[in-house]
C-alpha positions in Angstrom: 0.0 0.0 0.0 1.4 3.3 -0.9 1.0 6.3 1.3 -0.4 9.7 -0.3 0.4 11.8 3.1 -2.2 13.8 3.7 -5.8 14.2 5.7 -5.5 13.1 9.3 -3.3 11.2 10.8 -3.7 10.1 14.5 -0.6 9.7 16.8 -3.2 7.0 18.9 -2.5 6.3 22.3 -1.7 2.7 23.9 -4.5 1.1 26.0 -3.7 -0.6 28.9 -5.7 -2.6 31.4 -5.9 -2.2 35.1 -2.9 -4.7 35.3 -0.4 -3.2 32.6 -1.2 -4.9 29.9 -2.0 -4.4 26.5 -6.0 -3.7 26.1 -6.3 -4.9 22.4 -10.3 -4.4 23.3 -10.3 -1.1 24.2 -7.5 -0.2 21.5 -9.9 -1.7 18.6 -12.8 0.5 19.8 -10.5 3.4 19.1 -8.9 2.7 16.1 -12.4 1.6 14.3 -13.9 5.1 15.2 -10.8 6.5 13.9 -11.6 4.8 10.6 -15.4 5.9 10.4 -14.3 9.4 10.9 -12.0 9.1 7.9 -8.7 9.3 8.9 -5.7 8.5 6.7 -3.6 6.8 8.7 -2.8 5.5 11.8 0.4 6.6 13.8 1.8 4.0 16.3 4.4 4.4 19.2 4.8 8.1 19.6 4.7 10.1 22.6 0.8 9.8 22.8 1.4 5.9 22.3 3.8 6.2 25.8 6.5 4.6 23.1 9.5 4.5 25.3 7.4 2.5 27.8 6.4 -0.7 25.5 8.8 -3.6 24.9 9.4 -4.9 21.3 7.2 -7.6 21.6 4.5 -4.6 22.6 5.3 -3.0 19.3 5.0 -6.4 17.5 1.5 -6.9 18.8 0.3 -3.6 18.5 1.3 -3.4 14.7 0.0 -6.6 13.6 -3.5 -5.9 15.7 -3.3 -2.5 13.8 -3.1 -4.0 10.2 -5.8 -6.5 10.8 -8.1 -3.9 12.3 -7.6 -1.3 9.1 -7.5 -4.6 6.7 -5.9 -1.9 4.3 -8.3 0.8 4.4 -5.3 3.1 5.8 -1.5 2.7 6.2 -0.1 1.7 9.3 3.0 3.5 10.6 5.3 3.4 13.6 7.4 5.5 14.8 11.0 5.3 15.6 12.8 6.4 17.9 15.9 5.2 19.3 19.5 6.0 20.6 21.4 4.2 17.7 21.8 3.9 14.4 22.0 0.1 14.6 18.6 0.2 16.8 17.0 1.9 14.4 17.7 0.5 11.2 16.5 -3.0 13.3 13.4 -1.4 14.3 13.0 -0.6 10.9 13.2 -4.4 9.4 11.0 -5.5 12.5 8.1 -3.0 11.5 8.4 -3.9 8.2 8.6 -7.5 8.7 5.2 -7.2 11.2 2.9 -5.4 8.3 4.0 -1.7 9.0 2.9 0.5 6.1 5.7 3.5 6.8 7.9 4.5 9.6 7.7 7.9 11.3 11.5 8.8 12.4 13.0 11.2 15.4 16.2 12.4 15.2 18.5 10.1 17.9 17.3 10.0 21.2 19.4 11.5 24.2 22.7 12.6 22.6 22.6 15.5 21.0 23.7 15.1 17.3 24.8 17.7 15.2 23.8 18.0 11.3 26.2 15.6 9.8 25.4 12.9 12.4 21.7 13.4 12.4 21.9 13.6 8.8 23.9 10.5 8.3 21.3 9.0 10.9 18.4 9.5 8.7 20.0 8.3 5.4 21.2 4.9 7.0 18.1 3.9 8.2 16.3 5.3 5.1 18.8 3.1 2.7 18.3 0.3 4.8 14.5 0.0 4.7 12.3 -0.3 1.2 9.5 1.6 4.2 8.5 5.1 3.2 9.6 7.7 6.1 8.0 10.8 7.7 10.8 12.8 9.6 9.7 14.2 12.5 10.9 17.5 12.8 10.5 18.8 16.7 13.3 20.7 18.0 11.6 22.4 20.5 10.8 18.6 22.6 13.5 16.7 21.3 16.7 19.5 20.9 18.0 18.8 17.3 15.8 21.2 14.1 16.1 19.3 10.8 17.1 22.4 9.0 16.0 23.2 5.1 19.8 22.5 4.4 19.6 19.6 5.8 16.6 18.6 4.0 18.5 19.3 0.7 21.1 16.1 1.4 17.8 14.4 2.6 16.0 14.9 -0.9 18.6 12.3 -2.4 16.7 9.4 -0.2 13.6 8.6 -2.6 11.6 6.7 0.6 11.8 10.0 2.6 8.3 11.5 1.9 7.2 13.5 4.1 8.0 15.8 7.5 5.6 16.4 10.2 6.3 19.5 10.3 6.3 20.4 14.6 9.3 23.3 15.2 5.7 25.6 15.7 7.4 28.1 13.0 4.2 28.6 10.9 6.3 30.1 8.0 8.5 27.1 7.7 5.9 25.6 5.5 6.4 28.5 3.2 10.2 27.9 3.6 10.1 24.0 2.2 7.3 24.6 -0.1 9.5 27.3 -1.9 13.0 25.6 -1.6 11.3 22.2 -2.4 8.1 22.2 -3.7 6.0 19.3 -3.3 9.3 16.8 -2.8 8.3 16.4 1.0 4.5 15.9 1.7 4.1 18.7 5.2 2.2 17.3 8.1 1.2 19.8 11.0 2.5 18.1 14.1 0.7 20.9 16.8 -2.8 20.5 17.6 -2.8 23.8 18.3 -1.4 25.0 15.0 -3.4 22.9 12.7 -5.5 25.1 10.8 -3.1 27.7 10.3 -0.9 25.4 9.0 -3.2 24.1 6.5 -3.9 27.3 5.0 -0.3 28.1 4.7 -0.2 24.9 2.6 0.4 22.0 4.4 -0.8 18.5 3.3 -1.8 17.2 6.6 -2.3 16.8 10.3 -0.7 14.3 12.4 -2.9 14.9 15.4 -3.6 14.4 19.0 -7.0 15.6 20.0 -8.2 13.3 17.4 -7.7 10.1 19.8 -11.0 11.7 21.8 -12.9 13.3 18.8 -12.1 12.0 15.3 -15.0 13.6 13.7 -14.1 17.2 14.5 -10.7 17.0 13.3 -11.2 15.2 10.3 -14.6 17.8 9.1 -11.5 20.8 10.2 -9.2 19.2 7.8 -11.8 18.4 5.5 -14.0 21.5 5.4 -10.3 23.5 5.2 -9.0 21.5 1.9 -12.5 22.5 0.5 -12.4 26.3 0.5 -15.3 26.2 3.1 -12.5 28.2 5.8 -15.5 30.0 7.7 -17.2 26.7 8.8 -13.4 25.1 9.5 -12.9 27.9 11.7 -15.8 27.9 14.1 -15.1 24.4 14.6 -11.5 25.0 15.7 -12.1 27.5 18.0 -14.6 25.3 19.7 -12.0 23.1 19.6 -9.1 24.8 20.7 -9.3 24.9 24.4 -9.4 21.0 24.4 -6.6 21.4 21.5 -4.5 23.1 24.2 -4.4 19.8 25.9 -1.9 18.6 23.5 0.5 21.0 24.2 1.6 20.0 27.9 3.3 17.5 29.4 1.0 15.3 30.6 -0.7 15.2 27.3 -1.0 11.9 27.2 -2.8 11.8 30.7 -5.1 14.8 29.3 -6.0 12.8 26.0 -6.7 9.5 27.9 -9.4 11.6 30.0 -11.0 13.2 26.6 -11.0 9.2 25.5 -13.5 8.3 28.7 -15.5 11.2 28.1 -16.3 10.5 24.6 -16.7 6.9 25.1 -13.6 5.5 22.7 -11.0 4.9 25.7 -9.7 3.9 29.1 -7.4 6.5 31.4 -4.5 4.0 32.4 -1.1 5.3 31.9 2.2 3.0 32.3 4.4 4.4 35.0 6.3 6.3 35.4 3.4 8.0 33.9 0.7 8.7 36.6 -3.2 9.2 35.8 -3.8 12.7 37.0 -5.6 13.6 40.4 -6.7 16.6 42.4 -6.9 20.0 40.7 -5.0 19.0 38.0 -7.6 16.1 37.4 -10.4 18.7 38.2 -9.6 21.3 35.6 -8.9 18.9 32.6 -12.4 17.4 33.1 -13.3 20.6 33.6 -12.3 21.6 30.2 -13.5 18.1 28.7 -16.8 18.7 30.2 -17.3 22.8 28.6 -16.4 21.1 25.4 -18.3 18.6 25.1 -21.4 20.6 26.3 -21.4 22.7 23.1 -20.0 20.2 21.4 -20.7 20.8 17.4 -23.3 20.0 15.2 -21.0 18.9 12.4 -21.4 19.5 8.4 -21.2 16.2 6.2 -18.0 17.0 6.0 -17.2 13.1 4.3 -18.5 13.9 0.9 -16.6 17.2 0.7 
């Protein structure tokens, strides 16, 4: 299956049961209303998906649950993100070898390489895997900025697609589409700048939000790519306050609540991740709650 790039993506989270396992129940319920909705694709093992928590054999289950689930109505892609080269040009045959559709890649983890190495990086695993690659581009959580320079000696790998594009630089779109043109495929990677970025051009939305309320964010994408900007727009700013959950750091905490609101989720984290309590806990329902109260009406947005 070949991956076109664009609509909405979700970065979905990991469902666990009260004892720490995998809940392939709950996870199903998720990912089939991501699929009604009309997403694109479905992201596995990023932050959201608490990635640095799972074992490999985690991973292995999640992607083959994944690819029976979609039955190859959408790709299937998971992330990578190690502190090697050699780990991630393995965890690149693995996902391939388990029915991955694409990989999503982070620069390397911890150590803090400069352009040649994360350059080099990039290419290795790119020439060792037949997989077509998002780079995820997110200096501001992960301290190395894929530059447009460095995107040049990135151009020369044909199975590197796309970028989701997360430095929260609006006019960097306008940078790669002028310097590149359509050569790399542009993915908003902030909740919170989604909208904007599609009207600046971008091609798509790897969201968050979405894991809670695929609908909305799908009719936003939707109703943007169709000229109908007014109609996106009132629906993003009802959606922004819970949008802002997203950008935090217990994001994944804040998106797991949404998921028990709306009926497509369970709240249990893996340590050292702790579900939220006290006032914390009180004003993210809080927000969940005003949301959801003047929640939408939405257009038929899947015919647009």
């Amino acid at each position: 299956m070949s991956i076109k790039w664009e609509g909405v993506m979700p970065a979905v989270t990991t469902k666990f049961t009260d004892n720490d396992t995998l809940d392939l129940v709950a996870f199903e319920v998720n990912i089939k209303a991501q699929l009604d909705a009309g997403v694109s694709g479905i992201i596995l093992g990023g932050t959201l998906g608490e990635a640095s928590t799972l074992t490999t054999e985690e991973k292995k289950i999640l992607i083959e649950k994944t690819v029976e689930i979609v039955q190859e109505k959408v790709p299937v892609i998971i992330n990578i993100a190690e502190q090697s080269t050699s780990n991630a040009i393995e965890a690149a045959r693995k996902a391939a070898e388990y029915g991955a559709t694409g990989l999503m890649m982070l620069p390397p983890m911890r150590y803090k390489a400069d352009d040649r190495e994360t350059v080099t990086y990039f290419k290795k695993v790119a020439n060792s895997t037949k997989l077509p690659i998002m780079i995820y581009n997110n200096p501001v959580d992960y301290g190395i900025e894929i530059t447009l320079d460095m995107f040049e000696e990135l151009k020369s790998c044909k199975n590197i697609h796309a970028v989701k594009e997360s430095t929260r630089d609006i006019s960097n779109i306008s940078r790669m589409k002028s310097r590149f043109g359509d050569r790399f495929k542009i993915l908003s990677g902030v909740d919170t700048l989604a909208l904007e970025s599609l009207f600046m051009g971008a091609d798509g939305w790897v969201a968050g939000l979405v894991c809670a309320f695929p609908a909305e964010t799908v009719a936003i994408y939707k109703l943007a790519k169709a000229g109908e900007n007014q109609k996106a727009i009132d629906i993003y700013r009802w959606f922004l306050p819970l949008l802002e959950l997203d950008i935090n750091t217990k994001l994944v905490q804040n998106i797991k609540l949404a998921e028990v609101a709306t009926g497509i989720g369970t709240e249990n984290v893996r340590e050292p991740r702790l579900s939220l309590i006290g006032d914390e806990r009180a004003q993210v329902l809080a927000i969940i709650k005003a949301g959801l109260k003047t929640r939408p009406t939405l257009p038929n947005y899947k015919n647009l």
